[in-house]
PARO-46475 format. One record per residue: x, y, z of N, C-alpha, C in turn; residue in three letters. Coordinates in steps of 0.2 Angstrom, whole numbers, plus 5000, padded with zeros to 4 digits. Layout:
<nodes>
XYZXYZXYZAla/...
</nodes>
This chain:
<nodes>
479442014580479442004587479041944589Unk/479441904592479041834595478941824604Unk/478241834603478041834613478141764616Unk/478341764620478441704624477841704629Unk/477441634625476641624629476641614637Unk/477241574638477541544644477541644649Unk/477641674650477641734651477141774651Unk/476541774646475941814648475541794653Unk/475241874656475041874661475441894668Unk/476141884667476641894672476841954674Unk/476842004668477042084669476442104670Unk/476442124675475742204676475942264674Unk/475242294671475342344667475942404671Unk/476042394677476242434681477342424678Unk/477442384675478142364674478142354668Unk/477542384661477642384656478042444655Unk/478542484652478942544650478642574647Unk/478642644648478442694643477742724646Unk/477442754641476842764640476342714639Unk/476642644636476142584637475942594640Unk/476342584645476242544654475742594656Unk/475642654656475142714658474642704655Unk/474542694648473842684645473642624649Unk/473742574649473542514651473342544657Unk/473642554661473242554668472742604669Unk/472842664664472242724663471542654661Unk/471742644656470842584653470842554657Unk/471242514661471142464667470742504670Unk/471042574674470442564679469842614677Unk/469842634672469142664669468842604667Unk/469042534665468542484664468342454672Unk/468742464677468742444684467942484685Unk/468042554686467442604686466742574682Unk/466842574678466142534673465842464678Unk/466342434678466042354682465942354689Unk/466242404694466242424697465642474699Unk/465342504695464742564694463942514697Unk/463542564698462942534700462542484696Unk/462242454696461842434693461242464691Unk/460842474684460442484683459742434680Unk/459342424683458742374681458442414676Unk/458042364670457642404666457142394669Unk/456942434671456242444676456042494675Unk/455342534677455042594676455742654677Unk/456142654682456442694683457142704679Unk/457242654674457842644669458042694666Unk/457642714663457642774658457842864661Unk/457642854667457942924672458242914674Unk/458742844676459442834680459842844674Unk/459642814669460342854663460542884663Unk/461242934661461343004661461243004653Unk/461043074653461243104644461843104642Unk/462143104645462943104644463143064640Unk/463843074636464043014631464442984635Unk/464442914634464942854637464942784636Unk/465342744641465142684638464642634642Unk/464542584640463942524644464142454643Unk/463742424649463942344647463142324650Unk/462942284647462142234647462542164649Unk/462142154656462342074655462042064662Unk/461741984660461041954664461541954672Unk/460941974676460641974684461041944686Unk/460941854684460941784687461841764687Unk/461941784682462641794679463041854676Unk/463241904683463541964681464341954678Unk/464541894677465241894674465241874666Unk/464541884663464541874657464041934652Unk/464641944649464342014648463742014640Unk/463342024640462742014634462942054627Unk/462942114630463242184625463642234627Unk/464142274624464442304628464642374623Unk/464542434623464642464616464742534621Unk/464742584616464842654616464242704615Unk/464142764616463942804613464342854606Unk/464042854600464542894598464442954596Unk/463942974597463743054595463443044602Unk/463343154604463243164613462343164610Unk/462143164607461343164605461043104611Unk/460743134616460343094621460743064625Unk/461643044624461943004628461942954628Unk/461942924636461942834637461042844638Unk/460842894640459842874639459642864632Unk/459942884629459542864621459942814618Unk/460642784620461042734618460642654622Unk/460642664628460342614632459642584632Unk/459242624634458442654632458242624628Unk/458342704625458042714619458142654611Unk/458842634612458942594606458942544608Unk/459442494614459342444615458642414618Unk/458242454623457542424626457142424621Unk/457042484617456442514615456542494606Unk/457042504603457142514597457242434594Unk/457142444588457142374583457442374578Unk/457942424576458742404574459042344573Unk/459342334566459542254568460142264571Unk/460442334572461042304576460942324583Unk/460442344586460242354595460042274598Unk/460142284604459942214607459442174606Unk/458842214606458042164605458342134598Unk/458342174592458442124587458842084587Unk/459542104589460142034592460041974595Unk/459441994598459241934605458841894602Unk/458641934595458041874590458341844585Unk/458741884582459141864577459741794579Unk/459741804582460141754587459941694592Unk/459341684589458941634593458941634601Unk/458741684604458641674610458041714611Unk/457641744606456941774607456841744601Unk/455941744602455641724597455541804594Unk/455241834596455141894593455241974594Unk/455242024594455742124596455142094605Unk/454542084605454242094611454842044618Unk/454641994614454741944619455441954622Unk/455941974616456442014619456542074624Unk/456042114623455942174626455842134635Unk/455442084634455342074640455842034645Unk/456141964640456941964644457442014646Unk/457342054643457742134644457542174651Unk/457042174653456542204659456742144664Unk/456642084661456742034668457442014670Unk/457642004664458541954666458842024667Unk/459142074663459642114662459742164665Unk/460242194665460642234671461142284665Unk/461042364670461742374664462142444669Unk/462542424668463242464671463442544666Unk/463542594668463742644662464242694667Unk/464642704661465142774662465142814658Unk/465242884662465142954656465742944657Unk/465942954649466442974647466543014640Unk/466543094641466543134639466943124632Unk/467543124632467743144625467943064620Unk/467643094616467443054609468043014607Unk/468643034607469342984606469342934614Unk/469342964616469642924623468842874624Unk/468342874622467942834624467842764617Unk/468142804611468242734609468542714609Unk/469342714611469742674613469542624619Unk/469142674624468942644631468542584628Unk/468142574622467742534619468042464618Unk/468442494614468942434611469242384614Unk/469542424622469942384625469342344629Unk/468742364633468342354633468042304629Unk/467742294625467642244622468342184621Unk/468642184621469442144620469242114627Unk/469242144633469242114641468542054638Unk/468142104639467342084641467042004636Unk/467242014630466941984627466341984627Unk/466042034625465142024626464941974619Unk/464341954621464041884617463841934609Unk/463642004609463242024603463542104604Unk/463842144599463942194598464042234591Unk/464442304589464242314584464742284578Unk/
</nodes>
């Protein structure tokens, strides 16, 4: 099958046929919900605004909300998005969580100095989303939109 470039973008999911057209619009606006959701500062009160709930997240600087930093899931319900957010991205030193990411990548010098870009610049959006298939899909296509700069 050959897509005619000239054309994308032109059909909304709402006139694609089938069950396509319904998934699409389903992640559409559960990704709507995510970006649309409150803001969370990593500030004293970061770690009690999380839910323990499984779901997904997007990290991306204050100054610039339409660029997204990280953007991931949880995959196991063990702690939720507070120990996915939190606990691995702020606190943890992992090389695949963000402090290490931000070092490994040359934009920290070192897991502190991150921790503290992290408390000053960044902002993180999150949605519970219960069930374990439908949130890595949510994932997937979420990452496809968002392009976040550092992921799994």
């Amino acid at each position: 099958m050959v897509i005619n470039q000239e054309h994308i973008g032109e059909t909304p999911a709402a006139d694609v046929p089938g069950g396509i057209g319904e998934r699409l619009r389903a992640l559409e606006l559960q990704l709507l919900q995510l970006i649309q959701s409150s803001v969370i500062n990593f500030d004293d009160r970061c770690r009690s605004a999380l839910p323990e709930s499984p779901g997904i997240y997007r990290i991306f600087e204050l100054a610039r909300p339409n660029e997204t930093i990280r953007a991931g899931r949880t995959k196991t319900a063990a702690g939720g998005l507070r120990q996915r957010v939190y606990q691995n991205h702020l606190m943890g030193n992992q090389s695949g969580n963000l402090r290490a990411q931000l070092v490994a990548g040359g934009e920290c010098l070192d897991l502190e100095s991150a921790k503290i870009l992290i408390r000053e610049k960044l902002g993180v959006q999150v949605l519970v989303v219960e069930d374990a298939e439908e949130r890595a899909r949510l994932e997937h296509f979420m990452l496809g939109v968002l392009w976040p700069r550092y992921c799994d």
